[in-house]
N, C-alpha and C positions, 0 to 999 in steps of 0.2 A: 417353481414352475419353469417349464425350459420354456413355453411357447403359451401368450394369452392372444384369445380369439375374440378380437371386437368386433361384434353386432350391431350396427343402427338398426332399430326398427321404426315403424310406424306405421300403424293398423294393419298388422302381418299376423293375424291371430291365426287361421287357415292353413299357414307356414309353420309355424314354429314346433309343431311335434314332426315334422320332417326332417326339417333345419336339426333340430339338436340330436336327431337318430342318427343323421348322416353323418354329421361334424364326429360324434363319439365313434360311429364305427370305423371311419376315414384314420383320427389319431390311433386308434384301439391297435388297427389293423398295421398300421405303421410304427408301434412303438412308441410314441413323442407322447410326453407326459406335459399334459394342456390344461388349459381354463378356459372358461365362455364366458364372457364377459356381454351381457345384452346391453347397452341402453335404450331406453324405450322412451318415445316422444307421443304414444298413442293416445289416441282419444275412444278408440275402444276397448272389449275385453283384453286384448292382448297381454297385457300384463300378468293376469288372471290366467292366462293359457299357462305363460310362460313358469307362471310360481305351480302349478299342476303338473306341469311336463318335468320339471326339473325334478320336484322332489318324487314321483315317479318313477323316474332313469335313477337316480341315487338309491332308490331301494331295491332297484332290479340290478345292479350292479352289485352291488352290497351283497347278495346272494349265489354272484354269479363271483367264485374266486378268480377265474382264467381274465376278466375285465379289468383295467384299468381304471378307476374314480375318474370322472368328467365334471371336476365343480362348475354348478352354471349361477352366474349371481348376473341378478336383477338391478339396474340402476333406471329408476322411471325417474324422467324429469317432469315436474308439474310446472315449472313454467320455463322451456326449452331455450335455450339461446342458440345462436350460430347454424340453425338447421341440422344439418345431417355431419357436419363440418365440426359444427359444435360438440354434436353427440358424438362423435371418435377422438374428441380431443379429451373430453370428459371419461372415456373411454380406458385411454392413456394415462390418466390420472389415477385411475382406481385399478391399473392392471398389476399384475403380481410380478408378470417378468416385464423385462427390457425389449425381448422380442415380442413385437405387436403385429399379426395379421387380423387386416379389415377385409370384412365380405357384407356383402348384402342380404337380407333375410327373406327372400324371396327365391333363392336358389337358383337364378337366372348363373351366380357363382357357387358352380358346383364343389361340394364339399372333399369330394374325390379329389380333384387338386391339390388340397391342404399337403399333402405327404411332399409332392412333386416340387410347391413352393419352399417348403420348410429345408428339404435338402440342397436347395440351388441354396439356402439365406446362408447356412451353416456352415458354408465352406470360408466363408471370412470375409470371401476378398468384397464386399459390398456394404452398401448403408440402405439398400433399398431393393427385392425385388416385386415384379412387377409380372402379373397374370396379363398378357395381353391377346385380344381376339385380332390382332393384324401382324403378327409376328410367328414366321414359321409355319404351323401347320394351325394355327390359332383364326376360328371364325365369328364373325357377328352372327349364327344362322337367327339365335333368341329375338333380333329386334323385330317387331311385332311386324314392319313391312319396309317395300321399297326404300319408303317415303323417308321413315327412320334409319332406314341405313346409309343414306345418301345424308341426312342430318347431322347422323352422326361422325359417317368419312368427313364432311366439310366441317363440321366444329374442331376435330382433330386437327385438320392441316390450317386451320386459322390459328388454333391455339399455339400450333409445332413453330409456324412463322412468324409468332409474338416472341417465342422463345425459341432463336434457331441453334443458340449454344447450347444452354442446360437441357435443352428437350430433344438434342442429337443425336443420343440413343436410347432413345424412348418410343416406339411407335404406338403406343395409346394412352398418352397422359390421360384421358379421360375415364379409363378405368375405377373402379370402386375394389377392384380385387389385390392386395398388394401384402407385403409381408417388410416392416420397416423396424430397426433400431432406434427407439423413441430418443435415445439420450442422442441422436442424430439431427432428432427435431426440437428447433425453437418454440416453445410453445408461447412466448411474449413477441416474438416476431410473427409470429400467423395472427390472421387475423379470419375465421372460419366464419364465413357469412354464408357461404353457399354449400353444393352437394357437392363440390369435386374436387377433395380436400384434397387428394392427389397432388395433383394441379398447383396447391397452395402450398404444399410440403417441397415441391420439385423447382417451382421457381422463386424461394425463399433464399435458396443458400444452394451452392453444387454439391451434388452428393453422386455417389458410385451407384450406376442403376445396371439394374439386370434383368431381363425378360424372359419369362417361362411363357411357350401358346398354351392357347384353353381355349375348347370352344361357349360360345357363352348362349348358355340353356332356353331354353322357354320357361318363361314365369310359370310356379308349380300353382299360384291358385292367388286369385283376387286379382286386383284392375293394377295395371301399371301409373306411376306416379309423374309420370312425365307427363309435360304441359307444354302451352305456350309459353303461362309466367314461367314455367324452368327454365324454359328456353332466355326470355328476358334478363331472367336472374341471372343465370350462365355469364351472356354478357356483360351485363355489369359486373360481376365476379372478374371476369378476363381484363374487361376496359381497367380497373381498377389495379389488376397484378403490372399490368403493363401498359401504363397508360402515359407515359412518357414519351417512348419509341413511337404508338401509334399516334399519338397525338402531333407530332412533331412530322411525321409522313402525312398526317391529315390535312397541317398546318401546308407543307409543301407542295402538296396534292394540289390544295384549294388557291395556294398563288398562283402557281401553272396554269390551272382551270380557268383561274381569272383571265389571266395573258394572253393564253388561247382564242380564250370568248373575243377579248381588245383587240387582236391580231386579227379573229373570221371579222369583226365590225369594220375595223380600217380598211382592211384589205376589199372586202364587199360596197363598202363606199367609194372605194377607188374602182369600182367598176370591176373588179377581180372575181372572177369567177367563185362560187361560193367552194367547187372542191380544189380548187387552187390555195383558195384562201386558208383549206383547212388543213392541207400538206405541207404548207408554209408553216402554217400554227404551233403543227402536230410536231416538225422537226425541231423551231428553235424551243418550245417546253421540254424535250424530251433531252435535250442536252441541258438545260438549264434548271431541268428537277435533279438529273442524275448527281450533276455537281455541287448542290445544296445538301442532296441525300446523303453524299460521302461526308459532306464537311458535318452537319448537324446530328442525320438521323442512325447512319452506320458506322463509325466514326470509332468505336467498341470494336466492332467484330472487322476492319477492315486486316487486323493484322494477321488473324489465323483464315483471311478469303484467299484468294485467285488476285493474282495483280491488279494493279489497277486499270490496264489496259484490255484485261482482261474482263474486268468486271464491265467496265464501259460497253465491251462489245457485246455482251450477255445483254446488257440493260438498254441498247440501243439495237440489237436484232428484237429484242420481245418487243417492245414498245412499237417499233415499228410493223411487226407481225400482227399486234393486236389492233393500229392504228388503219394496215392494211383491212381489217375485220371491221372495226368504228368507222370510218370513212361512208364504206356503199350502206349502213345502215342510218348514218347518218344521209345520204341521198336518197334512200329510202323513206325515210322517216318527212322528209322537206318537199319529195316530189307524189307521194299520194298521203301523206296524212297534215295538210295544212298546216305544218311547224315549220315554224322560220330556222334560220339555219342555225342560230345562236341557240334558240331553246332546244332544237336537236343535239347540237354541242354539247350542253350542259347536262344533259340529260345521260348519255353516254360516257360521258367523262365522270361523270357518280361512280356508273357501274363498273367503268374500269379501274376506279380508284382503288377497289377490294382486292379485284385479280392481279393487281401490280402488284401492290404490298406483299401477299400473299408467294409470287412469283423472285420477287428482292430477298426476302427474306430466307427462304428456303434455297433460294438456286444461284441469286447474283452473289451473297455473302457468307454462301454456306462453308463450313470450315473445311480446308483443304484436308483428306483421310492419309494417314500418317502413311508413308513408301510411296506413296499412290503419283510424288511429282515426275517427270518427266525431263528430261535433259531441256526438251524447247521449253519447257515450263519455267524452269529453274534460270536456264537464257532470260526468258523474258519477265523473270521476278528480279533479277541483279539491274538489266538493264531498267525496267520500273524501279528498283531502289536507285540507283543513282541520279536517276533523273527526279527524284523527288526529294535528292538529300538536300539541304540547308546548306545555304550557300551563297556566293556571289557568280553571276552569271558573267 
């Protein structure tokens, strides 16, 4: 087999005589000599669909000499581990070749792509490519609404600024659509608890990624699977890939936040006006997070960022642009909704705890693009190396 096609399902019974038309006439139509590989976690007929449709297609092929053979083998799991996560690793195990494309069995990932991934894979230079709806001419139109696609933009740019290295040219780790070299992947280093093995493959180990657009469909039939708990699981899934780096900005977050709060206290006890007090607050945390952030939390990716004078001044215009924004809603909040100024504080500084992270990670630490420095650039990276070299003063 030059190319095995793994299937997670689960209660996709409705699907799968579409799923496996499209998938044969997509390779058929392209030449690539394939397997389908299903695992199944269902609780309904689906399995039952699946062992009908197959042998089915294998006798109308069989007949038809101009066709290509599409073996499709069945793996039901009766009692499932690792989710969906699980089911592709298992997947991987039972596949014929070394090149593995994952799709989802609801055809939201159209089959038609198969050809377009499989030729980007073949050319070498990669360990990993990648169907993305935010790359090029690639759309989310499929997610069911607004609501969902705004979910899904913000879980991507949480996910990108948990991992601003390895996720740097990647613009939809959250993808289910992707075409990867298994002997690429650690299978005792992952750990597949959740649905967005992607995710787990990518920030395991650096691998060479490559992104083909695709737009990504409308579900061909039955109810989408997405939830709240998805959502929950998500993040534990995320907390847990990267739970280090955010933990350590949460840690630093929440000192600031503290000092802040003791700063509006003092200063209000001292008669200090309460938005005095919080300009004051707001200035010395924002120097005094920045400088913990480099030592403890970014302290990895300072060497391939922007200077360090550089970075300071990214991280002290935002904080201050955002504190300009905290500030009147913080007097807002103290002058018509009966909140003292501290629980207002508090209250605000949660929420911007997200949008910082988010904003460090992606923009103060993001890696400098190779040609892209600049003569003042390059000026003010020497003069930052010097003044930070080791030494006697």
């Amino acid at each position: 087999m030059l190319l095995s096609i793994v299937v997670p399902t689960f209660n996709e019974a409705p699907n799968i005589e579409e799923l496996v038309r499209r998938i044969a006439s997509a390779v058929d139509g392209a030449g690539i000599e394939a397997e389908l590989v299903i695992v199944d976690d269902s609780t309904d007929a689906t399995p039952d669909v699946i062992r009908e449709v197959a042998e089915r297609m294998t006798a109308e092929r069989a007949e038809d000499a101009a066709s290509r053979p599409l073996p499709v083998r069945l793996i039901h799991r009766d009692h499932p581990t690792g989710g969906l996560g699980g089911a592709v690793m298992a997947g991987f195990a039972a596949a014929e070749s070394d090149a593995c494309l994952v799709m989802d069995g609801d055809l939201q990932h159209p089959p038609e792509e198969i050809p377009e991934l499989w030729r980007r894979f073949v050319r070498g230079d990669v360990d990993v490519v990648i169907a993305s709806r935010y790359a090029g001419g690639g759309t989310a139109e499929g997610l069911a609404d607004r609501t969902r696609v705004l979910v899904s933009k913000g879980a991507t740019a949480l996910t990108r600024a948990m991992f601003p290295i390895r996720l740097k040219d990647v613009s939809d780790p959250m993808t289910g659509f992707f075409v990867v070299d298994r002997r690429t992947v650690d299978g005792a280093q992952l750990k597949p608890r959740g649905f967005k093995i992607l995710l787990e493959i990518l920030a395991r180990r650096p691998m060479r990624v490559a992104e083909v657009p695709f737009d990504f469909a409308d579900r061909h039939a039955g109810e989408s699977k997405a939830s709240v708990r998805q959502g929950v699981h998500f993040l534990t899934q995320l907390t847990a890939l990267r739970f280090g780096k955010m933990s350590l900005f949460a840690m630093i977050g929440g000192l600031g936040a503290i000092a802040n709060i003791a700063i509006v206290w003092a200063l209000t006890h001292m008669d200090v006006d309460y938005i005095v007090a919080a300009v004051i607050a707001a200035e010395v945390t924002i120097i005094g997070n920045f400088l913990l952030q480099e030592r403890f939390v970014f302290q990895d990716m300072r060497e391939n960022a922007s200077g360090v004078w550089q970075r300071f001044a990214k991280s002290f215009a935002f904080n201050n642009a955002e504190a300009v924004i905290r500030i009147p809603i913080v007097a807002l909040m103290v002058s018509s909704g009966h909140i003292s100024a501290v629980v207002a504080t508090a209250i605000t500084l949660v929420i911007a705890f997200f949008v910082r992270f988010v904003f460090h990670s992606l923009v103060v630490y993001a890696p400098r693009k190779a040609g892209a420095e600049s003569p003042a650039r390059a000026l003010l990276d020497e003069l930052d190396a010097q003044a930070t070299a080791p030494g006697e003063l």
